[in-house]
N, C-alpha and C positions, 0 to 999 in steps of 0.2 A: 582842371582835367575833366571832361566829360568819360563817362564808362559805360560802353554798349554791353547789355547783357540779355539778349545776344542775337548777333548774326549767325554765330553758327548753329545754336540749339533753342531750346523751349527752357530755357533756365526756369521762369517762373511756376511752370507747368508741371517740372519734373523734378527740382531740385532748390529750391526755396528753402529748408533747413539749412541745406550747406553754404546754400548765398549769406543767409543771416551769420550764417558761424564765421564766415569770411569776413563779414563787416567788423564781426563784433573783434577779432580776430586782428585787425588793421592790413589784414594783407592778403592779397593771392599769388598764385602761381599759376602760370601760363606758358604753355610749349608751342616752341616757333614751330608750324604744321611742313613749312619748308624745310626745315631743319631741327630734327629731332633733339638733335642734343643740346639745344640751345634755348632756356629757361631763364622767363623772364619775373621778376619778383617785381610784383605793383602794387604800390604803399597804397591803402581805402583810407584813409584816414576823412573825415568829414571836413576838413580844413585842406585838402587838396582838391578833395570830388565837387567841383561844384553841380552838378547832377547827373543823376543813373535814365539812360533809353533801355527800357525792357520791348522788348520785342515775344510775344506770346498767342497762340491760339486759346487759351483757357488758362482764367487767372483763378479757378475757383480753391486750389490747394495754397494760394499763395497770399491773397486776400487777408489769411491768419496773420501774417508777419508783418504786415505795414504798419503798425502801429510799431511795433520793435522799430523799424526801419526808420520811422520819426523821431520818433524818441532820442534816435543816438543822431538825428540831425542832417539826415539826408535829404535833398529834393528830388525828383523824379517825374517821369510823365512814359507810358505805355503808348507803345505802336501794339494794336488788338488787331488779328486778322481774323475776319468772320467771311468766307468765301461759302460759296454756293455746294460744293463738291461733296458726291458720296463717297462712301469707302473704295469705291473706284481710284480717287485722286486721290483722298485722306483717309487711306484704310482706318488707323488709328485716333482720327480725332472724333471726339463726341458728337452726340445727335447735336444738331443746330438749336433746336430747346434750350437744351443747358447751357449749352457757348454762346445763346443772345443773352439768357439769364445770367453769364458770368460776367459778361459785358457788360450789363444793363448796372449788376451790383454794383462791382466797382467804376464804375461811372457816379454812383449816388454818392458811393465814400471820400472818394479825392475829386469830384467836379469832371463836367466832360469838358473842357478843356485840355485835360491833361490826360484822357482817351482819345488815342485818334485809330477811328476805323479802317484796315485796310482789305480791298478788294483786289485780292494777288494773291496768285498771278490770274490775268485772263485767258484761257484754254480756248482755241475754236475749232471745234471737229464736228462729226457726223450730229453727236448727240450735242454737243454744247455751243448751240447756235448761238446768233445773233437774238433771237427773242428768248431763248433759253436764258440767257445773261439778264436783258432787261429783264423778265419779268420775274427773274430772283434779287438782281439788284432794287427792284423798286417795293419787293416784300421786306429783304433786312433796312434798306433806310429807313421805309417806315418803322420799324421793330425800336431802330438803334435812333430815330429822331429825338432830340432833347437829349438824349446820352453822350453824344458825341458832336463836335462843328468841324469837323473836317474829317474827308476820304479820299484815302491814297487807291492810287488803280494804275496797273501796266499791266501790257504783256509777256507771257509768257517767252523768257532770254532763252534758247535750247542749249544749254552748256554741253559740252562733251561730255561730261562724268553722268547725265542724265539721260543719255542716249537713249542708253538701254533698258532704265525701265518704262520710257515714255513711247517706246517704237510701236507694241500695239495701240495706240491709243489714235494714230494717225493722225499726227496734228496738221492743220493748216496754219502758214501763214499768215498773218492779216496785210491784207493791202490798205494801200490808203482809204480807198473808200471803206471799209469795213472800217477800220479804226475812227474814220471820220464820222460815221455812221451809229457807234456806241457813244462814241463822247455826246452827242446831241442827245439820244435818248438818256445817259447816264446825266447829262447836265441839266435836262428838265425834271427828273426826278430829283436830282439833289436839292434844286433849288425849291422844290415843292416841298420838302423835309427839311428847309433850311438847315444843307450844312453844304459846307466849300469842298469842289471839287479839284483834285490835283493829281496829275503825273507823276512816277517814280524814276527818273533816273536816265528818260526818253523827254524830246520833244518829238510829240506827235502832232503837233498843229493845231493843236484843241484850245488854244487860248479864245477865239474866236466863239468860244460856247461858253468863255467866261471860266477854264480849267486853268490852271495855271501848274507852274514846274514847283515840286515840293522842295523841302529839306527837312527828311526825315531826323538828322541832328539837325535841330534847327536853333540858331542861335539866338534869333528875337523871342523863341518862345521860352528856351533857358534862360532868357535876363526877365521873362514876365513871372516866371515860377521863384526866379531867385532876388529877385527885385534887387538888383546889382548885374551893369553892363560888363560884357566879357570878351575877352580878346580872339578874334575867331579866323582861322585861316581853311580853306575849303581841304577836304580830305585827301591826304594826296594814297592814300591805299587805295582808293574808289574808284569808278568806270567813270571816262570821260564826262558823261549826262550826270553823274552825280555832284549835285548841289549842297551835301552835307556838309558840316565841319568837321572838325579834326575831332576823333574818340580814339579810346584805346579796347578795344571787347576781352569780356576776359572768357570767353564762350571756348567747348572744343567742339570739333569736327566728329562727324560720326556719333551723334550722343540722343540726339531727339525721336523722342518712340513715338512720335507720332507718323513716321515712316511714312510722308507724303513725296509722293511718284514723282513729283516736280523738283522736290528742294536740291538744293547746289551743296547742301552741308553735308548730307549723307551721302555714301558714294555706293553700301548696298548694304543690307537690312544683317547677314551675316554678323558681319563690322560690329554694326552698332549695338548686336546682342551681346558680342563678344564685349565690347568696352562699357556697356550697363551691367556687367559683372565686377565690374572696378569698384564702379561707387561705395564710396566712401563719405559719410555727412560730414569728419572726422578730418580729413585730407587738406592740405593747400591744394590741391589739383582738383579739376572736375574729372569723373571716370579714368584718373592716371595715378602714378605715384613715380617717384624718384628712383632711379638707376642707380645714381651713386656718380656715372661717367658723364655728369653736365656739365656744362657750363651757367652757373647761374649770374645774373646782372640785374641790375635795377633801373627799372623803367624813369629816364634821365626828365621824360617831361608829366612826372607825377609831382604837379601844383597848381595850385589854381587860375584858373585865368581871368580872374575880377581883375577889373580896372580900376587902381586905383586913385 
């Protein structure tokens, strides 16, 4: 069983006590975001998980815990997004200082192999041009070279739940040539920084500049970190262009204070004040607790997928 933690929130960032306590704990709980009353128990056990994808803009509160996280025998590897945007896009995420400095850390701790940088989403409006992008993508590559060998990069998807807070911002779509346009300058910089350029989730044509299509679960890099092959079938929760494997996230909705204008998880900043009143280090649930009227069931494909 692979465990995303997380698509929907900043687990690392904001809630690393309660991840550790969950480990240590052998279990979570998680509510179907479709259907409230329907909670899912998913065994942690170190002999199921054969590895954790953290997804995080700033690992610097969390850093503390890896070694616990060793200890009791986990593998792991971080998707770190370090994007260009001011409090405009990322009211709440830190200066860029500290977030290449978090980067940079834990890249020295676990190997950049198992740091992988993302540039996401890409924005193209009045202010966040075409050279607006290059000549910040080719500031953090430099910054993040030797930390990291590979970067993920897409455009900006406009979800419906995002409408609204993205409407002054004016976005432009990107046409082909604009997209064709980044991928070359983003692919001459990467490869000056030696590290691999890839797509999220889209084919945009970019292979031709030497970009190729990611998978962010990615299963050849789970049997390099686990050194044991694993049985992988592509995600069937995910968007067509998505190249992942099958995870289970144990992340909720509405819970990331870094309250970025773009994200799909948060639906409006109210929300999310209101369910960071929840937290609990203490809970099976992230920001939630039990009703009493669920239904609870156990997650049928928590085991491992070693080959054996």
């Amino acid at each position: 069983m692979i465990i995303s933690a997380s698509r929907r929130t900043d687990i690392p960032a904001f809630y690393g006590e309660w991840f550790l306590k969950r480990l240590r704990a052998g279990e979570v709980l998680v509510r179907n975001p479709m259907n409230p009353l329907q909670v899912t128990n998913i065994p942690l056990s170190p002999d199921n998980v054969d590895c954790i994808v953290f997804w995080t803009k700033d690992s610097r509160n969390f850093i503390q815990y890896l070694n616990d996280i060793d200890d009791l025998g986990y593998k792991y590897y971080f998707q770190f997004t370090v994007n260009s945007y001011d409090k405009e896009i990322e009211p709440d995420v830190d200066r860029k200082k500290y977030i290449i400095e978090s980067f940079q850390r834990l890249s020295d701790k676990i190997g950049s192999d198992r740091v992988l940088w993302r540039y996401d989403p890409i924005i193209i409006n009045h202010k966040y041009s075409i050279e607006y992008h290059t000549k910040w993508f080719a500031y953090l590559a430099l910054e993040l070279s030797g930390y990291t060998e590979k970067c993920v990069i897409s455009f900006l998807d406009v979800y419906s739940k995002i409408r609204k807070n993205i409407k002054a911002l004016e976005i432009q779509k990107p046409d082909v040539k604009l997209i064709d346009d980044i991928g070359k300058k983003f692919s001459e910089t990467a490869q000056r920084e030696n590290i691999r350029l890839f797509t999220c989730a889209h084919d945009y044509g970019l292979e031709k500049y030497g970009i190729g299509q990611n998978k962010c679960v990615d299963n050849e890099l789970i049997e390099s970190i686990t050194g044991y092959a694993i049985k992988s079938i592509k995600d069937p929760s995910q968007r067509k262009g998505c190249h992942c494997i099958e995870s289970r996230d144990i992340g909720s909705y509405n819970t990331c204070a870094h309250h970025c204008v773009y994200c799909y998880a948060n639906h409006e900043r109210n929300t999310v004040t209101e369910n960071l009143k929840k937290y609990d280090r203490l809970s099976p649930f992230l920001c939630d607790e039990l009703k009493q009227n669920e239904k609870i069931t156990f997650y049928k494909k928590a085991k491992s997928l070693k080959i054996l």
